[in-house]
PDB file of N, H, CA, C and O in Angstrom:
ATOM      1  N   UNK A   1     115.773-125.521 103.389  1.00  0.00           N
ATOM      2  CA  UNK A   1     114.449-125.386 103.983  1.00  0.00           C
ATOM      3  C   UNK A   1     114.083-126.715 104.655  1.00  0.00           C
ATOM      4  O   UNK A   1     114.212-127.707 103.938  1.00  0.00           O
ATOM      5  N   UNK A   2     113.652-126.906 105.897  1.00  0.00           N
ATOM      6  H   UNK A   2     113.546-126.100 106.480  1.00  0.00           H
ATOM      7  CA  UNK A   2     112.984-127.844 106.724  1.00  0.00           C
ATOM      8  C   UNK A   2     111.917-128.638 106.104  1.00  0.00           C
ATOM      9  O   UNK A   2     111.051-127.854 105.716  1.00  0.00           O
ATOM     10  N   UNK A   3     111.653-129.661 105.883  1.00  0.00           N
ATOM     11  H   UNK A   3     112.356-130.298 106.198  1.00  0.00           H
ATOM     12  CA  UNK A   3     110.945-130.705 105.575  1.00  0.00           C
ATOM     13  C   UNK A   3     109.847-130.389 106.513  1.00  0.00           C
ATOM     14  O   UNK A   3     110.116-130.445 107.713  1.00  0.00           O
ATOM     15  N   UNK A   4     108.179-129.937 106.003  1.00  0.00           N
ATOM     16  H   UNK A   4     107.961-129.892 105.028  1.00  0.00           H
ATOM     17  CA  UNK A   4     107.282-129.485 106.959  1.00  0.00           C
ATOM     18  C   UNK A   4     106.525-130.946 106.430  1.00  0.00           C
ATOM     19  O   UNK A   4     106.674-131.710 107.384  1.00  0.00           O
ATOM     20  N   UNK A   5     106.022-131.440 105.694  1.00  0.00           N
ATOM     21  H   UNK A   5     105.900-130.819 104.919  1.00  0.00           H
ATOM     22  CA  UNK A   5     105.148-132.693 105.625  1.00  0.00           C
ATOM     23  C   UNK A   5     105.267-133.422 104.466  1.00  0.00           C
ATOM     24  O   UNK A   5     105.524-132.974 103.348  1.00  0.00           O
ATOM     25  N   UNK A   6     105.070-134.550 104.777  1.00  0.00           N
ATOM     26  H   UNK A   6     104.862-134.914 105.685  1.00  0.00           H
ATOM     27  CA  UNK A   6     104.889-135.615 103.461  1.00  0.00           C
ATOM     28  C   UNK A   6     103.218-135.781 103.146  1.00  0.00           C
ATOM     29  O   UNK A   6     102.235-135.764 103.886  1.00  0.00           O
ATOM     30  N   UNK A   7     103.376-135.931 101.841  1.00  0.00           N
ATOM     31  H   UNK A   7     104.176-135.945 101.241  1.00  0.00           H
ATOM     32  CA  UNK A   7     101.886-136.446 100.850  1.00  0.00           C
ATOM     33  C   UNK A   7     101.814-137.992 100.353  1.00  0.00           C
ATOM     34  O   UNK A   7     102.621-138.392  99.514  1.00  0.00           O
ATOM     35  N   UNK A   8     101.047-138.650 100.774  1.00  0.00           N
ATOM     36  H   UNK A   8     100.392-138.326 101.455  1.00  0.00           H
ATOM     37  CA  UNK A   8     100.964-139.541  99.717  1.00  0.00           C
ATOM     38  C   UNK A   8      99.911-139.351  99.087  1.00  0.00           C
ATOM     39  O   UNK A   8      98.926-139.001  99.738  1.00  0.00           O
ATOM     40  N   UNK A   9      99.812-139.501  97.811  1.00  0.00           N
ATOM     41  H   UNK A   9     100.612-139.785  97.282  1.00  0.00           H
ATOM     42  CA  UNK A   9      98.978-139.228  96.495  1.00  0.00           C
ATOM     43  C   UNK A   9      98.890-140.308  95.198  1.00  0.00           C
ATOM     44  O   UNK A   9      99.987-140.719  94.820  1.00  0.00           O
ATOM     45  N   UNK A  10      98.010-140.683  94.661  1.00  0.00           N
ATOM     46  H   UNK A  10      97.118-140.349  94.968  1.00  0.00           H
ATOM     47  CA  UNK A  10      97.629-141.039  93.675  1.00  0.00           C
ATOM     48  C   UNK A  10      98.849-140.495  92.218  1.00  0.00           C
ATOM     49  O   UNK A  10      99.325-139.396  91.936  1.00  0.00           O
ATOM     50  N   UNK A  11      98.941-141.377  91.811  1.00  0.00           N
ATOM     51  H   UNK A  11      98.555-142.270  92.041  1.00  0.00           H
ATOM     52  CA  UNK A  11      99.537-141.077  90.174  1.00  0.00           C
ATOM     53  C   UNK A  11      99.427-141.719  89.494  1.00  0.00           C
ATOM     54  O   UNK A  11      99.232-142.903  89.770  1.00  0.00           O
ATOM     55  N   UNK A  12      99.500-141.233  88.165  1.00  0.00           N
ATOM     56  H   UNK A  12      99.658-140.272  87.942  1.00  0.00           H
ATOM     57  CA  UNK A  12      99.191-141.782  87.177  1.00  0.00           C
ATOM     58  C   UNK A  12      98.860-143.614  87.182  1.00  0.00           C
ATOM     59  O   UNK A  12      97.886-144.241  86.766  1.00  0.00           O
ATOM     60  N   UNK A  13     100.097-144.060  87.824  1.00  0.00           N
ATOM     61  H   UNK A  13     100.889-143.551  88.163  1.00  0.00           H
ATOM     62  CA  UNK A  13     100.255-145.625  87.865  1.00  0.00           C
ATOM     63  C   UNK A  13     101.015-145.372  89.120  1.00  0.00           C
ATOM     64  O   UNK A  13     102.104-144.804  89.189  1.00  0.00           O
ATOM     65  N   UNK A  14     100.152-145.974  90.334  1.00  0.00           N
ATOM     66  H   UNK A  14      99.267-146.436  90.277  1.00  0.00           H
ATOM     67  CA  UNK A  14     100.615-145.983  91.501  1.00  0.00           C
ATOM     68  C   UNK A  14     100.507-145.231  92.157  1.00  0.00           C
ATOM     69  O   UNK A  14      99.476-144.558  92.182  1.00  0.00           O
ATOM     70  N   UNK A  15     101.574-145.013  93.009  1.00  0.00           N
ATOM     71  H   UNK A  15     102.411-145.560  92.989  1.00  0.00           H
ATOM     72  CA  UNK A  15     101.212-143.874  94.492  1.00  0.00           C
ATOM     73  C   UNK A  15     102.908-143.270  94.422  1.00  0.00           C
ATOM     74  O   UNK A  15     103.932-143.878  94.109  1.00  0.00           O
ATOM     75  N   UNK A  16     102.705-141.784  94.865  1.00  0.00           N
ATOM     76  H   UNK A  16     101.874-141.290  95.120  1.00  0.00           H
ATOM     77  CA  UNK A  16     103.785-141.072  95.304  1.00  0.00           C
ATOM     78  C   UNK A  16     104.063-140.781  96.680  1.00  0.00           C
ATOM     79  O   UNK A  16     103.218-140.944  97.560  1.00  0.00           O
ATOM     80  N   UNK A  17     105.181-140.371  96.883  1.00  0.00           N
ATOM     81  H   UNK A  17     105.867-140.239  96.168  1.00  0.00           H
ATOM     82  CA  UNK A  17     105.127-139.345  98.061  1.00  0.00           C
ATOM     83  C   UNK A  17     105.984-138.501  97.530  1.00  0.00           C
ATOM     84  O   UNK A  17     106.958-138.745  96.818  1.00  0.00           O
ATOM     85  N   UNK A  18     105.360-136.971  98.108  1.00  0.00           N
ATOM     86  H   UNK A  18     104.568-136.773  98.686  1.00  0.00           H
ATOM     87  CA  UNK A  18     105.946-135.699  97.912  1.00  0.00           C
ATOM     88  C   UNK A  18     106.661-135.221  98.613  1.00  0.00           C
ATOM     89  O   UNK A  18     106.717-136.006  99.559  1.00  0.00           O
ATOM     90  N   UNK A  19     107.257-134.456  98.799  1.00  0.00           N
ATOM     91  H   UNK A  19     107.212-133.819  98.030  1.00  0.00           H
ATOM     92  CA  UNK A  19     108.206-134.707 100.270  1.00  0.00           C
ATOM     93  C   UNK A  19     108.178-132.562 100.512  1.00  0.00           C
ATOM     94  O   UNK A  19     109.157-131.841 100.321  1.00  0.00           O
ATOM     95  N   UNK A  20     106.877-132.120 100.918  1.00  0.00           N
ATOM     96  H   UNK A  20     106.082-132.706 101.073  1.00  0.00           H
ATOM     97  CA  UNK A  20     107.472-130.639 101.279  1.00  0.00           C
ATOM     98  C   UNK A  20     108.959-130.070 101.622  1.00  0.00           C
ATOM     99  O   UNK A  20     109.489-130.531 102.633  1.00  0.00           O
ATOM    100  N   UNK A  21     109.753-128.995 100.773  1.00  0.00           N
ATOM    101  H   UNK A  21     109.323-128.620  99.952  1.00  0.00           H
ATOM    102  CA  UNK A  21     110.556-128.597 101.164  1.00  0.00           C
ATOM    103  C   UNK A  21     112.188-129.132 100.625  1.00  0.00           C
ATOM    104  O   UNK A  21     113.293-128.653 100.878  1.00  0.00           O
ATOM    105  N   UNK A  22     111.789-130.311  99.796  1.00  0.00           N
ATOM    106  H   UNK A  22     110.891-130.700  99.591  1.00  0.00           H
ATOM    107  CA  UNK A  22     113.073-130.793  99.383  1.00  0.00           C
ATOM    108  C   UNK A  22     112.625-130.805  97.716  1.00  0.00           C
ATOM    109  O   UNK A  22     111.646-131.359  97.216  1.00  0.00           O
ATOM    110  N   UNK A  23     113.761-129.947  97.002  1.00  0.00           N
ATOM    111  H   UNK A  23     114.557-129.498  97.408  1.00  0.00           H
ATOM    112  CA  UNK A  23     114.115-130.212  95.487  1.00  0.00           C
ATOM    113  C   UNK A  23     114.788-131.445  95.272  1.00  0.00           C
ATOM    114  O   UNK A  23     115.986-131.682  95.115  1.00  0.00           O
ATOM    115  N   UNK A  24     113.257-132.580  95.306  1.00  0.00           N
ATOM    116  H   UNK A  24     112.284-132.387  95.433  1.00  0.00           H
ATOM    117  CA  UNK A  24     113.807-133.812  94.327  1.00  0.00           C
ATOM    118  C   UNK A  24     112.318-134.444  94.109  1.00  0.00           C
ATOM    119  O   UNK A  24     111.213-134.252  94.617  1.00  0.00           O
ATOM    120  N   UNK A  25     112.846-135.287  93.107  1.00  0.00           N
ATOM    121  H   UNK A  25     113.743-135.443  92.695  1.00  0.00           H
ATOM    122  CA  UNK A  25     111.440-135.885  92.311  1.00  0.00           C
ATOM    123  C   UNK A  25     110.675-136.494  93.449  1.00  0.00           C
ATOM    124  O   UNK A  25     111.146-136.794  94.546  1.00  0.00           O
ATOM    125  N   UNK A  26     109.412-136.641  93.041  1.00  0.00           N
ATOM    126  H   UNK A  26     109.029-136.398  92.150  1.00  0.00           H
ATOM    127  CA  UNK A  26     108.584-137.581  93.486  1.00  0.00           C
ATOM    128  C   UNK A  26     109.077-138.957  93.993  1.00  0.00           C
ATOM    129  O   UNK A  26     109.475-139.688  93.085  1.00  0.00           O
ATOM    130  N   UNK A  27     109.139-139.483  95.267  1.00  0.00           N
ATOM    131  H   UNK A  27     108.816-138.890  96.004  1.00  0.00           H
ATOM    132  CA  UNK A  27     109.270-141.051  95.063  1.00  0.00           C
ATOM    133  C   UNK A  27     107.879-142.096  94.555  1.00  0.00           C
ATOM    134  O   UNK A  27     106.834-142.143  95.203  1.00  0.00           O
ATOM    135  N   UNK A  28     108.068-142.703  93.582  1.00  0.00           N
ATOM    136  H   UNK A  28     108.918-142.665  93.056  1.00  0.00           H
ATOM    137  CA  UNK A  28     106.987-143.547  93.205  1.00  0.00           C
ATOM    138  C   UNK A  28     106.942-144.674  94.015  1.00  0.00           C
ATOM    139  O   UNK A  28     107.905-145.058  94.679  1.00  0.00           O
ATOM    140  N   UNK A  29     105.430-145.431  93.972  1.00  0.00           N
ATOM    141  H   UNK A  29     104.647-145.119  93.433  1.00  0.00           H
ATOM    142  CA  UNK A  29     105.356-147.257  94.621  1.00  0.00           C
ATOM    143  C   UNK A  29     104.688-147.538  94.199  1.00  0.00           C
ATOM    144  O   UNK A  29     103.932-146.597  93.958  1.00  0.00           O
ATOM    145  N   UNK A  30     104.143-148.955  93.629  1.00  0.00           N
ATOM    146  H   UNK A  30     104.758-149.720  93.825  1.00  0.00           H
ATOM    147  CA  UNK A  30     103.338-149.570  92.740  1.00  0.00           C
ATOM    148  C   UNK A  30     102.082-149.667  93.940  1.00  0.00           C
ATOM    149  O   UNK A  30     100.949-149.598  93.462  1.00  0.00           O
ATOM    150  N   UNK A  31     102.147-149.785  95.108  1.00  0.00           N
ATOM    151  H   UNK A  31     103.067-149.842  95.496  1.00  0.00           H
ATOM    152  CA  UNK A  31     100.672-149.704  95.915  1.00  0.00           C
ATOM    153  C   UNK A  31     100.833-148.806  96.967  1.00  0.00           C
ATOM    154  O   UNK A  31     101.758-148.241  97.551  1.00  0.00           O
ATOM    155  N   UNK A  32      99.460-148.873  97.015  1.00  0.00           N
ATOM    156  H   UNK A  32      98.708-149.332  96.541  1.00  0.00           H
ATOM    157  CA  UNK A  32      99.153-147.196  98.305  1.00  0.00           C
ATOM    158  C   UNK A  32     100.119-148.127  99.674  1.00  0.00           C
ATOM    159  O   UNK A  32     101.086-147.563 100.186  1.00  0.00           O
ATOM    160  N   UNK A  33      99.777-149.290 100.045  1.00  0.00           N
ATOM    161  H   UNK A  33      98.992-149.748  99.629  1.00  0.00           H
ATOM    162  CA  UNK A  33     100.620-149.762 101.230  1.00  0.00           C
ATOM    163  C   UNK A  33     101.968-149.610 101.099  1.00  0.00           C
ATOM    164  O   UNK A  33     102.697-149.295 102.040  1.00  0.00           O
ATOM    165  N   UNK A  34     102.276-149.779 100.185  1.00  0.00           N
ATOM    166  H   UNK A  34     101.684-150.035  99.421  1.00  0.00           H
ATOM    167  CA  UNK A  34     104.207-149.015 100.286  1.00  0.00           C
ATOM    168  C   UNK A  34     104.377-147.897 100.209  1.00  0.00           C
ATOM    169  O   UNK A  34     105.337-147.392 100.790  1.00  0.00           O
ATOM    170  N   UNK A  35     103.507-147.148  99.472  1.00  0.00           N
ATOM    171  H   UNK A  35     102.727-147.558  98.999  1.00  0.00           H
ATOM    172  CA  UNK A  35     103.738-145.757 100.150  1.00  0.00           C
ATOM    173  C   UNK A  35     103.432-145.202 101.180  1.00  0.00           C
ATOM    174  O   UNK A  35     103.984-144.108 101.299  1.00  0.00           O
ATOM    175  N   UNK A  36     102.641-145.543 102.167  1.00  0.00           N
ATOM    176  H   UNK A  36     102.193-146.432 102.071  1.00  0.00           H
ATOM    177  CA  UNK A  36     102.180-144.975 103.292  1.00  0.00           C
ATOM    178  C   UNK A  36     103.534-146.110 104.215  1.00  0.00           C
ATOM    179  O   UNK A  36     104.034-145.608 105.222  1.00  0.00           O
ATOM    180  N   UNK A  37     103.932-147.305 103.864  1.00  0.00           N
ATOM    181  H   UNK A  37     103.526-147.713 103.047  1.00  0.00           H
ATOM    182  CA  UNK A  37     105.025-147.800 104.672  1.00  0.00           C
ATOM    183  C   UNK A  37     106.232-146.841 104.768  1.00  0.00           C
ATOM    184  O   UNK A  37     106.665-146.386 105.826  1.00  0.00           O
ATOM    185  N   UNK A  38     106.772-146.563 103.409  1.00  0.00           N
ATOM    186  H   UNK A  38     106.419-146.933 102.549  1.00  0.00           H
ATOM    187  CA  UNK A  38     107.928-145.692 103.430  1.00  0.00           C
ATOM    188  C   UNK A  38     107.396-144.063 103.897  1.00  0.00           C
ATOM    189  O   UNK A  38     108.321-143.352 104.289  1.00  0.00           O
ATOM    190  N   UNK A  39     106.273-143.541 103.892  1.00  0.00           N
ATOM    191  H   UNK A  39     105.522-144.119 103.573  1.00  0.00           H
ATOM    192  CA  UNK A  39     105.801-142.390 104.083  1.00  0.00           C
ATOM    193  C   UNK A  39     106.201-142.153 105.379  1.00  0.00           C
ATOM    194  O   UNK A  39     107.079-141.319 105.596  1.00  0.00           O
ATOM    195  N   UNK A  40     105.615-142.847 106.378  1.00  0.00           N
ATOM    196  H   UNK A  40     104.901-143.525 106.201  1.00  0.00           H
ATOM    197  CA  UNK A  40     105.550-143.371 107.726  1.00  0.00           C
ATOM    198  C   UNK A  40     107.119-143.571 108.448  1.00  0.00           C
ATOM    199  O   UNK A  40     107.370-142.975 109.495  1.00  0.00           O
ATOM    200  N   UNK A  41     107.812-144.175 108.002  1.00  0.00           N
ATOM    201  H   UNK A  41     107.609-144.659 107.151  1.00  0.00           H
ATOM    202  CA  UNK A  41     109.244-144.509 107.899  1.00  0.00           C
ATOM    203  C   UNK A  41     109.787-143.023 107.716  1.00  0.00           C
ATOM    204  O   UNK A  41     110.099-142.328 108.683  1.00  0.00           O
ATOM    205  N   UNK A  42     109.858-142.662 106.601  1.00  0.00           N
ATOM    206  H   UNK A  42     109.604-143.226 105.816  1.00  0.00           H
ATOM    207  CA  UNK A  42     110.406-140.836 106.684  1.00  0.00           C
ATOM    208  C   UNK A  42     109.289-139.755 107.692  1.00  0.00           C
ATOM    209  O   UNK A  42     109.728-138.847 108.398  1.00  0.00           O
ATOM    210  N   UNK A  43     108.652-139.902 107.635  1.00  0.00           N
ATOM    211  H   UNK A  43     108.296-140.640 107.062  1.00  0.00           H
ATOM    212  CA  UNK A  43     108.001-138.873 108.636  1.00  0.00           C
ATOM    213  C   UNK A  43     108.297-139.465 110.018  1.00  0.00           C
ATOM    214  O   UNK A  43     108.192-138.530 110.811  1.00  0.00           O
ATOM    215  N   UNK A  44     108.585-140.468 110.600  1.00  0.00           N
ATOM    216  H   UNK A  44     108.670-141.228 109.956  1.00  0.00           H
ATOM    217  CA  UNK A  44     108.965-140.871 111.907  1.00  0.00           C
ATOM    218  C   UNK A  44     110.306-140.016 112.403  1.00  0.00           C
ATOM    219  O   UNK A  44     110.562-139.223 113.310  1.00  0.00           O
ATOM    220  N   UNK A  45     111.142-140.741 111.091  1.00  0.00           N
ATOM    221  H   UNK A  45     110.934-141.385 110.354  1.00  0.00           H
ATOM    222  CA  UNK A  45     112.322-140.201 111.048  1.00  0.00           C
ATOM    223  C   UNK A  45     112.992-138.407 111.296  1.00  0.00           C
ATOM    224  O   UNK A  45     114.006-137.984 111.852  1.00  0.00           O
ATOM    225  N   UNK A  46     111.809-137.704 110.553  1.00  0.00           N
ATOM    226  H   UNK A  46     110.985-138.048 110.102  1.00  0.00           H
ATOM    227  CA  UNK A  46     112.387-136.307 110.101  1.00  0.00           C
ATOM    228  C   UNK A  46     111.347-135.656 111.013  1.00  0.00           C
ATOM    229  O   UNK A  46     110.997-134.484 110.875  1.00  0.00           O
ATOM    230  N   UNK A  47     110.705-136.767 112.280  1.00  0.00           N
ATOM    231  H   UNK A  47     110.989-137.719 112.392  1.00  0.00           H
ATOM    232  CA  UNK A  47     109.431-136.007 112.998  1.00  0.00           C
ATOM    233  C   UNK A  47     108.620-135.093 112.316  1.00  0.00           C
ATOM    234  O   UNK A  47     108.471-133.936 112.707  1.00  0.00           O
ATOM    235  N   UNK A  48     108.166-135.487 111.465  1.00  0.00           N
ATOM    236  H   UNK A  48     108.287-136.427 111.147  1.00  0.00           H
ATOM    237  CA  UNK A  48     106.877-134.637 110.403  1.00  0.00           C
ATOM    238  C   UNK A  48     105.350-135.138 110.375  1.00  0.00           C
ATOM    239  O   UNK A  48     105.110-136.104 111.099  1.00  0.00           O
ATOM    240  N   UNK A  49     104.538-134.728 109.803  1.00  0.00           N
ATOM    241  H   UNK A  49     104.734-133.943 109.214  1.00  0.00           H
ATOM    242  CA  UNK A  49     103.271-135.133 109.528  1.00  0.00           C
ATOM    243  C   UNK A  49     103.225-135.571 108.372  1.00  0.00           C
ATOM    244  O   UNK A  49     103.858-135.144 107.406  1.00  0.00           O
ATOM    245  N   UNK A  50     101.969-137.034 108.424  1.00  0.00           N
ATOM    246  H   UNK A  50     101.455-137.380 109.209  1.00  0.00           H
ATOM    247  CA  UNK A  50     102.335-137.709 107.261  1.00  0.00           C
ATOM    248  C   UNK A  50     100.558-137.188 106.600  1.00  0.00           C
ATOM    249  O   UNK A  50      99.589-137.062 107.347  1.00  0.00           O
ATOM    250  N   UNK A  51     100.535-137.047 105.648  1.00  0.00           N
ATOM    251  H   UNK A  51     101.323-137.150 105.040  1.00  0.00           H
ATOM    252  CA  UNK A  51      99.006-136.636 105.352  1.00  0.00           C
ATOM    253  C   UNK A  51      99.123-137.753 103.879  1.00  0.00           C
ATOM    254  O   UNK A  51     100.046-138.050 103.121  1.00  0.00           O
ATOM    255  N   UNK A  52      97.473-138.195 103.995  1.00  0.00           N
ATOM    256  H   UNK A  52      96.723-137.953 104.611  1.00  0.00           H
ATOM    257  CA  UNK A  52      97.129-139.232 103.223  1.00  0.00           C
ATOM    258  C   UNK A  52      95.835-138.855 102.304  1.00  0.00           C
ATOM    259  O   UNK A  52      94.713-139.230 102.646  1.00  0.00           O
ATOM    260  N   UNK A  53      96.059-138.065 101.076  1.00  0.00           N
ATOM    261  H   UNK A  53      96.970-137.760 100.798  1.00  0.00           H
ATOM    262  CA  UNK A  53      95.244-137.394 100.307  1.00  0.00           C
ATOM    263  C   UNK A  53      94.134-137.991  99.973  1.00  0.00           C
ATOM    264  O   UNK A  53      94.331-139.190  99.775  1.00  0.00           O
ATOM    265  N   UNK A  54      92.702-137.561  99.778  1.00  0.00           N
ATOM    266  H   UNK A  54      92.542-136.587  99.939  1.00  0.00           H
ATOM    267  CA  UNK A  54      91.652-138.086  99.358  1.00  0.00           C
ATOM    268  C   UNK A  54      91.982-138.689  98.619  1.00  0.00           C
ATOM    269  O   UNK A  54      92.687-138.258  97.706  1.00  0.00           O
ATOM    270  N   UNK A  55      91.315-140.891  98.789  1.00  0.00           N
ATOM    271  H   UNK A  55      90.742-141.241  99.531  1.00  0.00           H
ATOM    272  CA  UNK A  55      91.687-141.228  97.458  1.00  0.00           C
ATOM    273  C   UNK A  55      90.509-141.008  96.741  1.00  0.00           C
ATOM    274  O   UNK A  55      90.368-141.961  95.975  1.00  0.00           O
ATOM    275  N   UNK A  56      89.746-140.338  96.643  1.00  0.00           N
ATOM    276  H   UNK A  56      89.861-139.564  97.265  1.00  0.00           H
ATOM    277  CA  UNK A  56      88.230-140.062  95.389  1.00  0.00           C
ATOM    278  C   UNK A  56      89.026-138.836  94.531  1.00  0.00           C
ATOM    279  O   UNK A  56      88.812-138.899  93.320  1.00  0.00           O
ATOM    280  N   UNK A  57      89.722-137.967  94.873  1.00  0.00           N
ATOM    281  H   UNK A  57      89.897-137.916  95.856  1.00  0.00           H
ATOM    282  CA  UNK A  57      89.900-136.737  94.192  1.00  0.00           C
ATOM    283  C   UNK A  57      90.486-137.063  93.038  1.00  0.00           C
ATOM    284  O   UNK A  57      91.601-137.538  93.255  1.00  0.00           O
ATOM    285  N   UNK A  58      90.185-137.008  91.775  1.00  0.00           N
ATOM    286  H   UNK A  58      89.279-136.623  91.598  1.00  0.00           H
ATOM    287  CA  UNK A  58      90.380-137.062  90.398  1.00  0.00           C
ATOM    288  C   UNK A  58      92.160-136.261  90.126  1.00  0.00           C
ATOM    289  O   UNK A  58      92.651-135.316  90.742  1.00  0.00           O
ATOM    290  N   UNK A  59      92.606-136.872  89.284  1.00  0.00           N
ATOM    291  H   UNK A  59      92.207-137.640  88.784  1.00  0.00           H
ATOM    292  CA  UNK A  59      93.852-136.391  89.003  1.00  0.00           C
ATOM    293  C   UNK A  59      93.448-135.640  87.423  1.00  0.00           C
ATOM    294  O   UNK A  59      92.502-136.010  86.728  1.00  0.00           O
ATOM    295  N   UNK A  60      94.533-134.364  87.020  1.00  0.00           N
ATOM    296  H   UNK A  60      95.301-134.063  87.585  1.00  0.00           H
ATOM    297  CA  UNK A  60      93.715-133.900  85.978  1.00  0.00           C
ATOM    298  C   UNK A  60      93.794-134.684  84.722  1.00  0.00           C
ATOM    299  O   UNK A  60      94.804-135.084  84.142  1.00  0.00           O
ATOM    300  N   UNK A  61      92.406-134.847  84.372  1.00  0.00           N
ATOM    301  H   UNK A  61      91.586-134.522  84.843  1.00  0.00           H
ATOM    302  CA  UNK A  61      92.208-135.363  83.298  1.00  0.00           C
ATOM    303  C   UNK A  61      91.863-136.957  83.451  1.00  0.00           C
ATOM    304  O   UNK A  61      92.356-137.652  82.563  1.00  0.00           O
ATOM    305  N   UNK A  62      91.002-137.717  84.558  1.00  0.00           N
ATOM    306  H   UNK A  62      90.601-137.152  85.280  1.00  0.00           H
ATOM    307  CA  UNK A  62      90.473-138.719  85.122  1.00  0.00           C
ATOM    308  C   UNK A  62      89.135-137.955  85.884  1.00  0.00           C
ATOM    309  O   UNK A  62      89.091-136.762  86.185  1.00  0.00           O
ATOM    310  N   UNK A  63      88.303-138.742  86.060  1.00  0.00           N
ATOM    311  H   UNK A  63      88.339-139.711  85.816  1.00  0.00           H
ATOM    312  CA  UNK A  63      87.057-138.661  86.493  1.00  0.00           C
ATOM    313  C   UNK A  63      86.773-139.016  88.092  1.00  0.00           C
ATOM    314  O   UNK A  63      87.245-140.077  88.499  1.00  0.00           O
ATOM    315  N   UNK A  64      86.164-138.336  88.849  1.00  0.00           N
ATOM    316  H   UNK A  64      85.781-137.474  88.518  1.00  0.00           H
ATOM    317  CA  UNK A  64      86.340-139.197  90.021  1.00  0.00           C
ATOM    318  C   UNK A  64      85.887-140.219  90.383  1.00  0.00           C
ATOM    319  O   UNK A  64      84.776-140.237  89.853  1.00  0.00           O
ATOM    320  N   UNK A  65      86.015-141.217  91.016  1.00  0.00           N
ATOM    321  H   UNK A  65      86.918-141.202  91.447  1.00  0.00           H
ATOM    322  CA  UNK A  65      85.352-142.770  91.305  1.00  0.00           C
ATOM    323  C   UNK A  65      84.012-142.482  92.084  1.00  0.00           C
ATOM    324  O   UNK A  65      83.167-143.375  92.159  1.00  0.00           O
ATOM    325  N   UNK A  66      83.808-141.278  92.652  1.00  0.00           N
ATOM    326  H   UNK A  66      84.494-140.553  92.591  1.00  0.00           H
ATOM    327  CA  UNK A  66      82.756-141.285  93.569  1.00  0.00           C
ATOM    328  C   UNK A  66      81.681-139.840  92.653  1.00  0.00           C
ATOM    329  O   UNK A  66      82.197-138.813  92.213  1.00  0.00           O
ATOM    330  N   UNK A  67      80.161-140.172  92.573  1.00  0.00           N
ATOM    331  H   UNK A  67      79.742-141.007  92.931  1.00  0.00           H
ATOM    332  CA  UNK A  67      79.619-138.740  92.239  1.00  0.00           C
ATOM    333  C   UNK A  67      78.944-138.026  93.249  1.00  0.00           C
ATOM    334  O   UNK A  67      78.506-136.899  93.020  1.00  0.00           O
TER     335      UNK A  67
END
């Protein structure tokens, strides 16, 4: 299946990117700027859209920063 978009997202400790369409883990980065560097870097690459998730949206079981 074709790689339709990358996520970067919040986790637990740090930032991911998800990679639509490919069976493999999460890549982790200790800050949102390396993940949106390498995000950017593979979506250039695989001509995709890079989408950059609300950072207020609560992960389950955290509160959100904003009311």
């Amino acid at each position: 299946m074709p790689v339709r978009s990358i996520r970067v997202m919040p986790a637990d400790v740090g930032w991911v990117l998800e990679i639509d369409g490919l069976v493999e883990r999460p890549h982790k980065f200790p800050t949102l700027e390396a993940a949106i560097d390498a995000g950017w870097d593979r979506a250039r690459r695989e001509n995709i859209d890079l989408q950059i998730h609300d950072l207020d949206v609560a992960l389950p079981g955290q509160c959100p920063t904003r009311s």
